[in-house]
N, C-alpha and C positions, 0 to 999 in steps of 0.2 A: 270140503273142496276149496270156501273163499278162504281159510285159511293157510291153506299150502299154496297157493297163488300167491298171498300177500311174502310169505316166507322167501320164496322162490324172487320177487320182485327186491325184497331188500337184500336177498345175498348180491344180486346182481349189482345196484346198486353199491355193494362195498370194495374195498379193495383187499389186497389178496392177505395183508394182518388183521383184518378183521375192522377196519377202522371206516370210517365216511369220505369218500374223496373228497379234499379239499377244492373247494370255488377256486376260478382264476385269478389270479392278482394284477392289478394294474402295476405296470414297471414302474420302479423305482426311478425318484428322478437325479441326475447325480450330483453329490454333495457338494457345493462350492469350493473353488479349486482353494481360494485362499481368504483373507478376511478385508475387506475395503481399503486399498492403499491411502494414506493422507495426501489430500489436496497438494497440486503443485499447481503455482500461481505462474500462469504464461501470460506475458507481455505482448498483443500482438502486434508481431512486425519487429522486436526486439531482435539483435544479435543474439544466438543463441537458444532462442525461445525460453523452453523451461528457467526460472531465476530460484526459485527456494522452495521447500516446502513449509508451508504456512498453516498458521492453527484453524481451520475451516471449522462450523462447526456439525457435531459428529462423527468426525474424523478421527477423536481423541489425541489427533497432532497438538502439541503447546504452542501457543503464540508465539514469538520470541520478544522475551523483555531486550529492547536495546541497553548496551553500555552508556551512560553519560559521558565519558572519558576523563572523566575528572580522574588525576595520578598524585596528584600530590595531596598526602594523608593528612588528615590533622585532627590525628589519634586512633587508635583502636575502635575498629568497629565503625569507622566511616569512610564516605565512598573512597575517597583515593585509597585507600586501605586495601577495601574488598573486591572495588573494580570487579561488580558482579555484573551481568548480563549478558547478552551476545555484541562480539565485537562486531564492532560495522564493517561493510563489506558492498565496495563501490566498483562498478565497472564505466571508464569513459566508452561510451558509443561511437566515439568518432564520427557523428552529426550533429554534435552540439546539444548533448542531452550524457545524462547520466543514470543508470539504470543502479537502484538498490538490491542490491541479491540478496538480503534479509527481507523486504517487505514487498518484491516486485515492483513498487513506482518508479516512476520516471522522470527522471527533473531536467527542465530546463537549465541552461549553465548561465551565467549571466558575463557579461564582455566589457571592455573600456573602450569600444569605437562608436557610440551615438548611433547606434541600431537599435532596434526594438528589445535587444535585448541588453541594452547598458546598465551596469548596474546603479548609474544615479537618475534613472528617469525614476519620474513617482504619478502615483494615481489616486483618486479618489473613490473609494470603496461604494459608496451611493449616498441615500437617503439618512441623514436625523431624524428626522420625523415621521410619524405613521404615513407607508407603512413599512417603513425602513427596510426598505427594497436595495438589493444589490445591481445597480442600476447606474454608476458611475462609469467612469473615465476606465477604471479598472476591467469591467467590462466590454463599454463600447469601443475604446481604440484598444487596450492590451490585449484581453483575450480577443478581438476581432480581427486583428495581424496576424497574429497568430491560425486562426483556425481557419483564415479566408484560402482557399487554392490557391499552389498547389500545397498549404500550410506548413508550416512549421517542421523539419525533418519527417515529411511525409505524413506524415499526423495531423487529423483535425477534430481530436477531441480534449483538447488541452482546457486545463481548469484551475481554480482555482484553490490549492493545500486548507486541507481542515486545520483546525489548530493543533491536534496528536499527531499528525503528518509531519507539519512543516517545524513542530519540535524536533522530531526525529535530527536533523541539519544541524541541531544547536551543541556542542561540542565544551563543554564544561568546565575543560585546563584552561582553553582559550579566550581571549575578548580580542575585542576590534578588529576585526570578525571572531565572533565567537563560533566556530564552526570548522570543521573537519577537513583537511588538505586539498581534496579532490574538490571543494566546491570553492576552494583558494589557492590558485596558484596560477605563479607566473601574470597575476595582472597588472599589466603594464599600459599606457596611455598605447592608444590606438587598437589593442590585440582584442581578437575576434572568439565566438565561442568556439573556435578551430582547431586555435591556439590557445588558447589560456581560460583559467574559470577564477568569476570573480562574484565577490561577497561584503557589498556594503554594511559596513555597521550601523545600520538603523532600522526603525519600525518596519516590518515585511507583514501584511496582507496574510491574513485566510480569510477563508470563505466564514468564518464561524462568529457567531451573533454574542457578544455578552449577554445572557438573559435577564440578567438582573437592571441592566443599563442600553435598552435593544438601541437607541441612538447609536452604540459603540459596536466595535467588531474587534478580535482581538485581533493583538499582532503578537509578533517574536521580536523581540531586538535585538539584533545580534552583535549589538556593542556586546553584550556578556550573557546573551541568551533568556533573556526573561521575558514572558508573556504578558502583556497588559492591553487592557481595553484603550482602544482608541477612538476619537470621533469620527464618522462613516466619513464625515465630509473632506478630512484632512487629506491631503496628499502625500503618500510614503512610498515605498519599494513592493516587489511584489515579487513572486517566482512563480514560474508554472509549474503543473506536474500532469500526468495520467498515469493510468492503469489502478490499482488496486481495488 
């Protein structure tokens, strides 16, 4: 008898081909629509917002190696030849700023009218000596004009270019200014960054420390573009930027 019970209990339990009803299953959950777009680098408060897609990482997007511009060859196999990289690619803002749409920063323009942003005022980067602190003129009056309300084309996080940044400006074919059309033109005695963008040929400021010699900080010279350590105390040129 407990065996035709037990019989009786397991037909009931089966379904109708003989098999075990299968448990329930938790639903599936649905498969990702598509695979993480690469990073696009917003400016904000920028015309336009979105400026490029930029190598983020994880993203598997490639950085973009910038062009030098250098055009004239000299031989096979070197850069005016190959003129390999991404060419540059500037939008004027029409506040007095220049936005990069390869890298998303944003550059101050620099003027020939004796405002804060003329391109022959100069500053002193800070400290020689321990603990060579960036602590000058560069700081207290430029970036403080700057960033003071209601700041500088509505912006008040302006800074000072690393040294791979403020290379980016340096333009290869050219000297005295070594540097790209949009960050020179039209400067003429008195014109404002409104009207014209201008580009001294000398020492320019980043924010970045020679390690090897911390008394120095480097610059850019844009007589012909070359980077060298300078002493903090000196007083040279300088540009802002934000974003990146």
């Amino acid at each position: 008898m407990r065996i035709a019970i037990a019989a009786l209990l397991l037909v009931a339990t089966t379904t109708t081909s003989g098999f075990a009803a299968p448990r329930a299953r938790a639903a599936k959950q649905p498969a990702s629509s598509a695979a993480a777009a690469p990073a696009v680098a917003t400016v904000p408060g920028a015309p336009g917002g979105s400026v490029g897609t930029l190598g983020a990482p994880g993203t598997g997007a490639p950085a973009p190696v910038l062009r030098t511009g250098q055009a004239t060859a000299f031989g096979p196999g070197t850069d005016g030849d190959l003129r390999r990289g991404a060419a540059p690619s500037y939008r004027d803002d029409g506040d007095g700023t220049i936005t990069d749409l390869r890298t998303g920063l944003v550059w101050e323009k620099k003027s020939n009218d004796g405002s804060v942003h003329d391109l022959d005022n100069v500053y002193t980067w800070g400290q020689s000596v321990v603990p060579y602190a960036m602590d000058g003129t560069i700081r207290t009056e430029f970036l403080a004009a700057l960033n003071t309300k209601p700041c500088f084309a509505g912006h008040c996080d302006w800074r000072i270019p690393n040294l791979r940044e403020l290379e980016t400006l340096a333009n290869y074919e050219r000297v005295n200014p070594a540097t790209w059309d949009e960050f020179h033109r039209d400067c003429k005695d008195g014109c404002t960054v409104l009207g014209c963008s201008c580009t001294a040929g000398v020492p320019t400021w980043t924010s970045t420390t020679h390690r090897l010699s911390p008394r120095d900080a480097w610059a850019v010279h844009f007589t012909n573009g070359q980077p060298a350590g300078t002493v903090k105390t000196r007083r040279t040129g300088v540009r802002a930027v934000r974003g990146g």
